[in-house]
C-alpha positions as CSV (number, residue, x, y, z in Angstrom):
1,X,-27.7,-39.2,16.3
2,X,-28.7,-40.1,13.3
3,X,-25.9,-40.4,11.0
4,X,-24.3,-43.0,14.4
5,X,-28.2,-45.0,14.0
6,X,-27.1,-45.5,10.4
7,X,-23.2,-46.7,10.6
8,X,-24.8,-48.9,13.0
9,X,-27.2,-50.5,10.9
10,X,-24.3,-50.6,8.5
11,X,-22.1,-52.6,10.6
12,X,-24.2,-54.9,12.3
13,X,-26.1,-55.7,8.7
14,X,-22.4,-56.5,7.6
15,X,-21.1,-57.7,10.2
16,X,-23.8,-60.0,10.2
17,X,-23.3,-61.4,6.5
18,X,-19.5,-61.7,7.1
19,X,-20.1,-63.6,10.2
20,X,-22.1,-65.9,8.9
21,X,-19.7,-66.7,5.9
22,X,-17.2,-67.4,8.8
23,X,-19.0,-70.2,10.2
24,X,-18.8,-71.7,6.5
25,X,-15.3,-71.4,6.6
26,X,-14.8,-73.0,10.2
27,X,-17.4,-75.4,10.1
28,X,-18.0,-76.4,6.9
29,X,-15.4,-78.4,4.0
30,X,-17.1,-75.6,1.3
31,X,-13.7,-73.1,0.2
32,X,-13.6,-69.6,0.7
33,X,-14.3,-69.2,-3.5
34,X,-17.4,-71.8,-3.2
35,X,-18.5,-69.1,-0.6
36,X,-17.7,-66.1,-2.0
37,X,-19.8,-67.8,-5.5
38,X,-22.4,-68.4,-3.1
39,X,-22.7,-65.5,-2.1
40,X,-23.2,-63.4,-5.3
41,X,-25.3,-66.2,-6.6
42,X,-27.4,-65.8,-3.2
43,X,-27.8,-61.8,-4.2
44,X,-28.4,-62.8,-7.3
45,X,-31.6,-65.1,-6.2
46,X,-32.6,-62.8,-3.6
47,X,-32.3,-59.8,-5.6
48,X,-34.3,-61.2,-8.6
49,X,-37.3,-62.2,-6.1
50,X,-37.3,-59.0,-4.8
51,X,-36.4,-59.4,-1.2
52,X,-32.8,-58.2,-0.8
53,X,-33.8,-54.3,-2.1
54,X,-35.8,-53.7,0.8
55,X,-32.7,-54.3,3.2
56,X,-30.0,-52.2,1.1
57,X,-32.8,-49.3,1.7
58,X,-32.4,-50.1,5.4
59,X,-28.8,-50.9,6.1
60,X,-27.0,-49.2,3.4
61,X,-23.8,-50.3,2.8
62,X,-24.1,-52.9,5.1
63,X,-26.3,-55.0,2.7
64,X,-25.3,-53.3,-0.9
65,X,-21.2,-53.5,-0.4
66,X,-21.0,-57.3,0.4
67,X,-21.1,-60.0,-2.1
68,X,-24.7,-60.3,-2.0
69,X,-25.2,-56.4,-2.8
70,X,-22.9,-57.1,-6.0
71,X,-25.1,-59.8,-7.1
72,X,-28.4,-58.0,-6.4
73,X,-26.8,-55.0,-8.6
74,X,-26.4,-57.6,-11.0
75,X,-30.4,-58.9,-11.0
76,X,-31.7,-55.1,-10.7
77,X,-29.5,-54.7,-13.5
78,X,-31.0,-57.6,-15.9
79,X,-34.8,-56.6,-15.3
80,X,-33.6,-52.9,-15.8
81,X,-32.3,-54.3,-19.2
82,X,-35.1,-56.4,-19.8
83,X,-37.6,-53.7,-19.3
84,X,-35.5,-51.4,-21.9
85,X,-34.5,-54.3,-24.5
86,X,-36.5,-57.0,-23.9
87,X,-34.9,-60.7,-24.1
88,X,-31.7,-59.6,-25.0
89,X,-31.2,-57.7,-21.7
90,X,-30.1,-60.8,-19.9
91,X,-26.9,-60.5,-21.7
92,X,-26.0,-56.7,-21.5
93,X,-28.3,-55.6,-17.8
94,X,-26.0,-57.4,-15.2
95,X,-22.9,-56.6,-17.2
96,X,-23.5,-52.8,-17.2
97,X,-25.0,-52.5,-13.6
98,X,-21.7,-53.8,-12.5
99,X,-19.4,-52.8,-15.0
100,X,-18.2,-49.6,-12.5
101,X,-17.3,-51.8,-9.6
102,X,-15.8,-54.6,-11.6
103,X,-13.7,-51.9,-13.6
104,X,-12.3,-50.5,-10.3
105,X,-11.8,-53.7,-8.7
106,X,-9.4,-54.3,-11.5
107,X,-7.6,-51.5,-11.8
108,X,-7.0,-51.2,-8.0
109,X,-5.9,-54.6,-7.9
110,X,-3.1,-54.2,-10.7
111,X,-1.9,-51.0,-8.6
112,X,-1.8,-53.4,-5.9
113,X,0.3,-55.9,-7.6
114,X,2.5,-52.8,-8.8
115,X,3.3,-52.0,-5.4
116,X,3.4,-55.2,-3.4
117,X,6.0,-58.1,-4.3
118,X,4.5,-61.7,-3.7
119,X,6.4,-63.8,-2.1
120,X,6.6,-68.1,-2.2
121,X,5.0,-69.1,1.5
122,X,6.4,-72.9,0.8
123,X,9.4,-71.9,1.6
């Protein structure tokens, strides 16, 4: 039962943040990259305060895969940096605390464009 109370925290933690980037897309004139942006720079905010960690300990991958996990990754990153380095962290923390997802991310989206053809929708 408690592997199902976790899935579910998951889910309704994620379903939750997708959800509400849905009612920016239908009721807002914001595009689906101005959201996405917001997003990470959301995780980014919230990470750096502080205040997002405590939710990825309680939902899991509901709150750490979304857009806002990547950018608290990013912020956890920078202080981890910071705290090593100093200043220059800034520029290197964020970069390797998401250099693993950003590195798949690419290479699973050029095996995608291997295998899929796009096609022209105006026609």
């Amino acid at each position: 039962m408690d592997v199902f109370m976790e899935y579910l925290k998951a889910f309704l933690v994620g379903g939750a943040l997708c959800a509400v980037g849905q009612v920016f897309i239908d009721y807002t004139k914001l595009t689906p990259a101005r959201i996405l942006v917001g997003y990470v720079v959301a995780g980014v905010i919230f990470g750096g305060l502080g205040v997002y960690q405590p939710l990825v300990d309680w939902a899991g991958a509901g709150a750490s895969v979304p857009l806002l996990g990547f950018g608290n990754t990013i912020a956890k990153g920078t202080r981890m940096a910071i705290a090593e380095k100093g200043i220059l962290g800034i520029f290197s923390g964020g970069l390797t605390a998401s250099s693993t997802g950003v590195g798949a991310a690419m290479f699973f989206s050029f095996l995608a464009g291997l295998i899929f053809k796009s096609q022209d929708r105006n026609n």
